[in-house]
C-alpha angles and dihedrals in degrees: 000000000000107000092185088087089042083052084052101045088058091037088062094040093055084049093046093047093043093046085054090045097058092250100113116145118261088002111170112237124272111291097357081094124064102222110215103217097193096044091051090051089048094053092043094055098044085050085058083046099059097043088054085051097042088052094047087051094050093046084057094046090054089045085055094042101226118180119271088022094124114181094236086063104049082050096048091042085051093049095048089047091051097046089050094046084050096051094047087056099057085056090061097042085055100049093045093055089043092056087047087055091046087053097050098051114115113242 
């Protein structure tokens, strides 16, 4: 089993967390930094995208049986992929039910 992509994995999660938590390294304080909304969620989608890409890659490579295509890792790249799919769908389902409560305030 290759543990490196399981190291990876949990390498990506901390950043993740520490980037949520406002612990980033090197993070600007708070309101010295314009945030860009749209090219966050761009770069975040096309992120979900090449993992997809890189798991359905790796999923060929092991039917073909290519050299160095070991079954753990397709499964840990397809995971990851899904984890990441999923959680991109809970941010669209957030923003979307944010923007219906937007529509609905009273003026």
């Amino acid at each position: 089993m290759n543990v490196k992509a399981i190291d990876d994995v949990l390498a990506q999660l901390r950043a993740a967390a520490a980037v949520a938590g406002g612990k980033a390294p090197g993070a600007a304080p708070a309101g010295t930094q314009r945030a860009d909304f749209a090219a966050a969620l761009q770069s975040a989608v096309q992120q979900v995208n090449g993992t997809q890409q890189d798991a359905a890659q790796a999923a060929r490579d092991f039917e073909l049986g290519k050299p160095g295509a070991n079954l753990q890792d397709v499964m840990v790249t397809m995971q990851k992929a899904n984890i990441s799919f999923q959680t991109m769908v809970q941010v669209r389902n957030r923003l979307v039910s944010a923007y219906h409560d937007m529509m609905n305030m009273q003026v």
